[in-house]
C-alpha positions in Angstrom: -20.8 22.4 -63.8 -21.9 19.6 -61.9 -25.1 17.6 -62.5 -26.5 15.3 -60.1 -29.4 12.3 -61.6 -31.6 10.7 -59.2 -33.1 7.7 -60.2 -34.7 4.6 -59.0 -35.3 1.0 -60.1 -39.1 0.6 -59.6 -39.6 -0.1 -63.5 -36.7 0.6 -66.1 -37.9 3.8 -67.7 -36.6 5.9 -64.4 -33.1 4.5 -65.4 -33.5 4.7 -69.1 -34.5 8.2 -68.8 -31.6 9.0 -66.3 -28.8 7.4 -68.7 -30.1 9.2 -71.9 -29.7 12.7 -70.6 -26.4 11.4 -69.1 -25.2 10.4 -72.5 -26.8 13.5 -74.2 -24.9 15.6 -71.6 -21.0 13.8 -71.5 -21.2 14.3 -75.5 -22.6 17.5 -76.4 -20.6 19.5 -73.2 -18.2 17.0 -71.9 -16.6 19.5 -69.7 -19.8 18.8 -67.5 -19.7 16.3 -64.9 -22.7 13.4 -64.4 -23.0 11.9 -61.7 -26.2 9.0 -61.2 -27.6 7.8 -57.9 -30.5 5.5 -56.9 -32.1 7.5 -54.4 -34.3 4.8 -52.4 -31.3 2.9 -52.2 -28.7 5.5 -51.0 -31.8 6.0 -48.4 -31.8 2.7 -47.2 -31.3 -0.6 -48.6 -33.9 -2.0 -47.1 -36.3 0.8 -47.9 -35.2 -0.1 -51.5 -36.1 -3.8 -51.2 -39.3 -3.0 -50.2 -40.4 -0.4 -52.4 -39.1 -2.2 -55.7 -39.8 -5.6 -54.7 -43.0 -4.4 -53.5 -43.8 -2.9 -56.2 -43.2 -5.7 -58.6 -45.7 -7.9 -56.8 -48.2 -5.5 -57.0 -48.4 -4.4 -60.3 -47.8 -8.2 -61.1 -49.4 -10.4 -58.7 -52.9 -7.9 -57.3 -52.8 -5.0 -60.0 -56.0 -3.9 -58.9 -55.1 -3.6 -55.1 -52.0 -1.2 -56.8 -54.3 0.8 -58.4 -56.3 1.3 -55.2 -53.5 2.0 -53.4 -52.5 4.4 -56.5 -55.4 6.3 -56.6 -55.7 6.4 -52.9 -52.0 8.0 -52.7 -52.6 10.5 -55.1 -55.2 12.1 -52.5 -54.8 13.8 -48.8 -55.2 10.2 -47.2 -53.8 7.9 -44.8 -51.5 6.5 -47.3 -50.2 9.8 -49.0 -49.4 11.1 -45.1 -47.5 7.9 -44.8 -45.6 8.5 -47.9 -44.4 12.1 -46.0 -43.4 10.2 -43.4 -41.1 8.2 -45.3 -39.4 11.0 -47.3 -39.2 13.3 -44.2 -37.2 10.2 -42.8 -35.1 9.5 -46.0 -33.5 13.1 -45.7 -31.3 12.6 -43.4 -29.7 9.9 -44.8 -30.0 11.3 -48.3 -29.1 15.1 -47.1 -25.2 14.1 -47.1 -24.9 11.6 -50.0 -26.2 14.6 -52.0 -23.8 16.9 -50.6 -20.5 15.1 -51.2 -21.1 15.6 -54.8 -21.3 19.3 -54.8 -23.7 19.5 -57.6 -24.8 22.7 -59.1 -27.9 21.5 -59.8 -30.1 18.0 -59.8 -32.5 16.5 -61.6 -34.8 13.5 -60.7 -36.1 10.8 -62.7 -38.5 9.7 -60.0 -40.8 11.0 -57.7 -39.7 9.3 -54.6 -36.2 11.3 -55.1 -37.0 14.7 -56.3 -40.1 14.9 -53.5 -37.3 13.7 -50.6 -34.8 16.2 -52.0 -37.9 18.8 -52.3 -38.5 17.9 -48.2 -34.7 18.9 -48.2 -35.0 22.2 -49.5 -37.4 23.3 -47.5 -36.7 21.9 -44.3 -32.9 23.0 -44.0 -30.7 25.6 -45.9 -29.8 23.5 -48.6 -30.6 25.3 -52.0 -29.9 23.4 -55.0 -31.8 23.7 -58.0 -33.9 21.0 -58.5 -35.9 19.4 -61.6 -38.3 16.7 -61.4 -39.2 14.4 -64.3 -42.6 13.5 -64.4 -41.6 10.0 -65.9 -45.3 9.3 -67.1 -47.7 11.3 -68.9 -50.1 12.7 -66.1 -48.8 13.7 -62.4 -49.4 11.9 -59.3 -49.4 13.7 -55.6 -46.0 11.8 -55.3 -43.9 14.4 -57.1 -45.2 17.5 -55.8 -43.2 18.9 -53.3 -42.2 23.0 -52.3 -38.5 22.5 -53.4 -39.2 21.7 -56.8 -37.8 24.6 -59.3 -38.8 22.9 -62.5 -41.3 20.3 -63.5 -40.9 18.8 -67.0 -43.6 16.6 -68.2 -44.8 14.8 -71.4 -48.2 16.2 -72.3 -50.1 19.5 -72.3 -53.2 17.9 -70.2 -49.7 16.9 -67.7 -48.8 20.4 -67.7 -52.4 21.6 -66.9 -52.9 19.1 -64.3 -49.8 20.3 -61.6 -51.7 23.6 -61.9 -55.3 23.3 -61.3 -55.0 19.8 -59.3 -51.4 20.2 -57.1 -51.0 24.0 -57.5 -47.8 24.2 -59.1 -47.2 27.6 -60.4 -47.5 27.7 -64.7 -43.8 29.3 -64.5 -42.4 25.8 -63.3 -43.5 23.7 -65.4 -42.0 22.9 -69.1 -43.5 20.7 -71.6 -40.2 19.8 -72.8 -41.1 15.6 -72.7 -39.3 12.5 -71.8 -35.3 12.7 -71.8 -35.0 10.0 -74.6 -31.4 8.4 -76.5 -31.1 10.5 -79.3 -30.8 7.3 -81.5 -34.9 6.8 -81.5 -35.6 10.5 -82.8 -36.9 9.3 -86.4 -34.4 9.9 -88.9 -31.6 9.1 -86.6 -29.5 5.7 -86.4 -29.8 2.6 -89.0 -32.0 2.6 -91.9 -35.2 -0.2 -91.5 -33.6 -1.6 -94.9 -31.0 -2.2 -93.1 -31.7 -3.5 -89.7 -34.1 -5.8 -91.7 -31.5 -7.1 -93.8 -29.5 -8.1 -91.1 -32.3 -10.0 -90.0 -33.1 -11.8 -93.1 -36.4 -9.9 -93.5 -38.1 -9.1 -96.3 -38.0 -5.0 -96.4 -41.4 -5.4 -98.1 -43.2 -7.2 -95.4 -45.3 -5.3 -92.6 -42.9 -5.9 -89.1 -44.4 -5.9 -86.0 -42.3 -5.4 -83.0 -43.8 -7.5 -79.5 -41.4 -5.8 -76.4 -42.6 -8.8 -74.0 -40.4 -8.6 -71.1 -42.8 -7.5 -68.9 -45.7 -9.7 -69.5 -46.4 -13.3 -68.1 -45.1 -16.3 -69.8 -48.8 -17.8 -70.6 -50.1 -14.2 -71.5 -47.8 -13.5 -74.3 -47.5 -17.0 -75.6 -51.4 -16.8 -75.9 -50.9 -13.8 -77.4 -48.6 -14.4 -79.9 -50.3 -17.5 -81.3 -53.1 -15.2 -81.8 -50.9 -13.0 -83.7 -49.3 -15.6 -86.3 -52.7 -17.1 -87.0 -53.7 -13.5 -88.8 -54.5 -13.9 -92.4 -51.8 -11.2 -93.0 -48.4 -12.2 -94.9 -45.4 -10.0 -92.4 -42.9 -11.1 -89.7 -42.4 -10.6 -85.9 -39.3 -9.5 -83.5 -39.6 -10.5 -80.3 -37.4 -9.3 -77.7 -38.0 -10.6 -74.1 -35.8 -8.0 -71.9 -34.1 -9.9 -69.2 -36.8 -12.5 -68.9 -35.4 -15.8 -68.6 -38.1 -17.8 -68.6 -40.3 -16.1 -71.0 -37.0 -16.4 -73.9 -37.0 -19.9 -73.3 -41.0 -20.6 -73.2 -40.6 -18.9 -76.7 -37.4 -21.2 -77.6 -39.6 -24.2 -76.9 -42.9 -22.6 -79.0 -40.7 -21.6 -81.9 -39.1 -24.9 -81.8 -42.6 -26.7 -81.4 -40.9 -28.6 -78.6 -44.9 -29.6 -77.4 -46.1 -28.3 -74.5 -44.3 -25.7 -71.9 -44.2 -25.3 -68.4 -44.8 -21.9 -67.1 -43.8 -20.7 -63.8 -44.7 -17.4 -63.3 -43.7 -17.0 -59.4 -40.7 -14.4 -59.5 -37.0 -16.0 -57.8 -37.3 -13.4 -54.9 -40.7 -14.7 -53.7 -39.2 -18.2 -53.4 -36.6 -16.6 -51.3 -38.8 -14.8 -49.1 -39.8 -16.1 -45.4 -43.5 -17.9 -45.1 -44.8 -14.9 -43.0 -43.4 -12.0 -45.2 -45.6 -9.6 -46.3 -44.7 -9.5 -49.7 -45.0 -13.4 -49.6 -48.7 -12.2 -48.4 -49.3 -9.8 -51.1 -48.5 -12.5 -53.9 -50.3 -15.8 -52.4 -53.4 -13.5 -52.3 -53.2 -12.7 -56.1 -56.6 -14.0 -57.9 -54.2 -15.4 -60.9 -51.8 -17.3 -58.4 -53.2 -20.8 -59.0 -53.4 -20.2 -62.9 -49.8 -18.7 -62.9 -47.6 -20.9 -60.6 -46.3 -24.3 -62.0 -48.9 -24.0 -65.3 -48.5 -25.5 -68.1 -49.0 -24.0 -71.9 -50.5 -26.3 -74.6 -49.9 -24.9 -78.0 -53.0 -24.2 -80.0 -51.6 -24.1 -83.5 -49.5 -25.0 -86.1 -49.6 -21.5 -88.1 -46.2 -19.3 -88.1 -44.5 -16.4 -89.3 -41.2 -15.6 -90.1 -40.1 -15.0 -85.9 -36.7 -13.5 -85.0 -36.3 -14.1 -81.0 -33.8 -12.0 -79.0 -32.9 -11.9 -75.0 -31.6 -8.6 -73.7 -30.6 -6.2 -76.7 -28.8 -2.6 -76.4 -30.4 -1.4 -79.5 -34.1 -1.5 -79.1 -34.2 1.5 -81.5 -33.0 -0.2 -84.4 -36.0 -2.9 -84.0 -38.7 0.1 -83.5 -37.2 2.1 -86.6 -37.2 -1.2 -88.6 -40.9 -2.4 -87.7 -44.3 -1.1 -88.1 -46.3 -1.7 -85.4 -45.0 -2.2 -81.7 -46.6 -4.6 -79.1 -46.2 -3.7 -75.5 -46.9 -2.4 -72.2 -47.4 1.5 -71.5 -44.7 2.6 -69.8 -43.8 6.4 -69.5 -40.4 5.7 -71.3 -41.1 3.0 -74.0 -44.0 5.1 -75.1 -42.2 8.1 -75.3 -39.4 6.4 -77.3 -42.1 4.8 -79.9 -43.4 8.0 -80.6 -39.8 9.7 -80.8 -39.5 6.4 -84.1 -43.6 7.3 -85.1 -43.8 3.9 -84.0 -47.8 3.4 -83.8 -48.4 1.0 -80.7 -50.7 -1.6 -79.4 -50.6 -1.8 -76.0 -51.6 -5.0 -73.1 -51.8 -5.3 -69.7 -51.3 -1.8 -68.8 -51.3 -1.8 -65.0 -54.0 0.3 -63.1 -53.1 3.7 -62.3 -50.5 5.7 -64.7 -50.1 2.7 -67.2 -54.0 2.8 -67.4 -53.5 6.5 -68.2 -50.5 6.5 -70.6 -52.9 3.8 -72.6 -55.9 6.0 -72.5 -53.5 9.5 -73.7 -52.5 6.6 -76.9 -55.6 6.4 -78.0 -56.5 9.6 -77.2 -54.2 10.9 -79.4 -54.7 8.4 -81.8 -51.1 7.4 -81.5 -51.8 3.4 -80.2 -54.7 1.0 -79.6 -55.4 -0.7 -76.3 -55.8 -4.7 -77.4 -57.6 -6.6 -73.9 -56.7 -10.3 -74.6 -55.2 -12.7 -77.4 -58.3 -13.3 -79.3 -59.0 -9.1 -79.2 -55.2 -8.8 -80.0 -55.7 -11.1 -83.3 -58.6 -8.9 -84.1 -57.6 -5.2 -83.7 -53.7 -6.1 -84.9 -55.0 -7.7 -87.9 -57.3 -4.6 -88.8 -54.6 -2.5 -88.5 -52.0 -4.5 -90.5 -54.5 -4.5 -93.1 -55.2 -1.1 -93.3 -52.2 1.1 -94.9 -54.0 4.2 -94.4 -54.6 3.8 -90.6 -50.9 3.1 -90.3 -50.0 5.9 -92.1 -52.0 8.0 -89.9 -51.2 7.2 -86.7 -47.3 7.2 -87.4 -48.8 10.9 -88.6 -50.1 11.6 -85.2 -46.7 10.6 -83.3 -44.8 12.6 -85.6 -47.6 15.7 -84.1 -47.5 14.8 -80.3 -43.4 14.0 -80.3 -41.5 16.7 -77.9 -38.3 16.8 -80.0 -34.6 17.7 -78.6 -36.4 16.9 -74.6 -32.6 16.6 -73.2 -30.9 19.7 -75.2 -34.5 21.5 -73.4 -33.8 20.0 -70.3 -29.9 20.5 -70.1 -30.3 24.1 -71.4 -32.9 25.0 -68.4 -31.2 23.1 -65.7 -27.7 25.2 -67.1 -29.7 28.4 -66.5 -31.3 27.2 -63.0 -27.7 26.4 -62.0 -26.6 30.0 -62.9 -28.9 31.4 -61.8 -28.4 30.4 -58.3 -24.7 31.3 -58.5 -23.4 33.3 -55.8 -21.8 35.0 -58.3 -25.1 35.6 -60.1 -27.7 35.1 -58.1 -27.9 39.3 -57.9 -27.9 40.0 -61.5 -30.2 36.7 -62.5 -32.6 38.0 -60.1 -35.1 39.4 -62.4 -34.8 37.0 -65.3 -36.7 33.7 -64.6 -35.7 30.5 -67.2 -37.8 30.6 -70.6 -41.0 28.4 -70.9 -41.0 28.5 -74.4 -41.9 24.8 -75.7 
């Protein structure tokens, strides 16, 4: 069988999710071929540039004017007629890329790919099974299309949403959750002894876990001097992604090098012409004059054991060892703290889904939503100080976790794929794929 992954690279967790079912798939049934593709891109490079880049400077630069736009796209508007436009003009370009890989079925890991491919399907005899991810945990219009067989999502309000809001038959959609490395499931990979060891950690010692690489320089620094001034006795990893800047910011503060200059304007911007629009949409961000060329000024003299890492491949050894995680909302990191019953506190969750994935945390009494450094010194500390609370929320992940999301996912894309085998497709006619949970 042949399995085709659409992705794109607006945010990480589309790819994340996309390589963890490949990896789940080439080991448990390596007879199967995987094959990945960026969708936007394949559509046009351009098109790509714009909708990632774009992207990044809104959610960064004017969150609110991306949750607007958010909001307004996930209604029959101006905007979300626009976004037709663009996929009904992305299928011909996407139509034979698709094709030259024969697959037997294909499963998307954003909406921008499995609504094109959805516009393909029903516009043209092309009749490939398709899946679609719902990447965070409540829908958005953008991944509702007719050509969509399958809908997996990550929560049963999720699941109840596609029906009563976007229509989508109860039959197509699975609560199966987020496809998610096998290696965070709790119980799997290296012990927390262990990791911590390896560290030079005490094992006895509370850990908290601050995933930064997605926050301003200033906004984290503020943040964790907030956190090492808490009359607590534990230790903090810190692992800045592929943030350049904010890893050595942190160099300089853990060296106490004095004070740090921040600059928070991304490379591409620089690079942009005066009149772009994406030049527009940052200049006219209300934190601009605070964010470009600042400069941090160290508040305090207070520490805490501090073990600072760039990009790391083994996230899930840091979320198994620690106790508390410090991060943004995203779909994918969420899911993979809750796969370790890794309670969260989450910052700076952008308007629209990240607003929601914060609000289903708390919810579900899985995370806590901290606002700013002096709130995050406040509600961290509480919770560092209170065993039981801990215990309970790592309680409540262990609950809301959808275990085994890829073998669910492969095992209902494998029977969509037979199904809609010539050789089957008489015989299968009357049997439609279990929505068992």
């Amino acid at each position: 069988m042949n399995v085709l992954i659409l992705t794109a690279s607006t945010g990480g967790g589309h790819n994340r999710a996309s390589k963890a079912l490949k990896e789940f798939i080439n080991k448990h049934d390596p007879d199967t071929r995987v094959d990945i593709i960026d969708a936007i891109e394949e559509c046009s490079s351009l098109l790509n540039f714009t909708v990632v880049k774009g992207y990044k400077a809104l959610v960064n630069w004017t969150p609110q004017l991306f949750g607007a736009m958010y909001k307004s796209s996930d209604k029959q508007s101006a905007l979300s007629e626009m976004v037709t436009v663009i996929y009904q003009q992305c299928t011909k370009r996407l139509q034979p890329v698709i094709e030259s890989y024969k697959p037997d079925v294909i499963i998307s890991c954003h909406p921008f790919a499995g609504a094109i491919v959805g516009y393909i399907k029903t516009y043209s005899d092309f009749s490939v099974p398709l899946i679609s991810i719902v990447t965070d945990f409540l829908p958005h219009r953008a991944y509702i299309a007719e050509g969509i067989d399958a809908y997996i999502t990550a929560s049963d309000k999720a699941k109840t949403l596609l029906n009563t809001q976007y229509g989508v038959e109860p039959g197509r959609v699975y609560d199966y959750g987020h496809p998610v490395f096998e290696s965070f499931y709790e119980g799997n990979g290296r012990s927390r002894d262990e990791v911590l060891s390896e560290l030079s950690f005490d094992p006895d010692k509370r850990t908290v876990l601050i995933m930064a690489g997605s926050f301003g320089v200033t906004d984290i620094l503020k943040i964790y001097e907030s956190l090492v001034a808490i009359d607590v006795d534990y230790q903090i990893i810190v692992i800045t992604g592929k943030n350049q800047r904010l890893y050595d910011a942190f160099e300089q503060l853990l060296k106490g090098s004095g004070n740090i200059v921040t600059e928070d304007e991304p490379e591409f911007i620089h690079n942009l012409p005066e009149d772009n629009i994406l030049r527009t949409i940052y200049e006219s961000g209300e934190t601009m004059i605070d964010m470009i060329s600042s400069t941090f000024y160290p508040t305090t003299d207070k520490t805490k054991p501090t073990k600072l890492f760039f990009f790391v491949d083994n996230v899930d050894d840091y979320m198994h060892a620690s106790d508390l995680i410090v991060t943004k909302p995203g779909g994918l990191t969420t899911s993979e703290s809750i796969a370790c019953a890794l309670p969260m506190a989450v910052f700076k969750a952008y308007p629209g889904q990240e607003e929601q994935n914060a609000a289903l945390l708390v919810e579900n009494d899985i995370g806590i939503i901290i606002e700013n450094a002096t709130d995050a010194a406040e509600k961290v500390g509480a919770l560092l100080k209170d065993d039981k609370k801990l215990i309970d929320m790592r309680d409540s992940c262990r609950k809301y976790v959808r275990k085994n999301s890829c073998l669910k996912i492969y095992e209902l894309a494998k029977e969509l794929a037979d199904k809609a085998s010539p050789d089957n497709q008489e015989s299968s006619n009357d049997k439609e794929p279990s929505n068992d949970k």
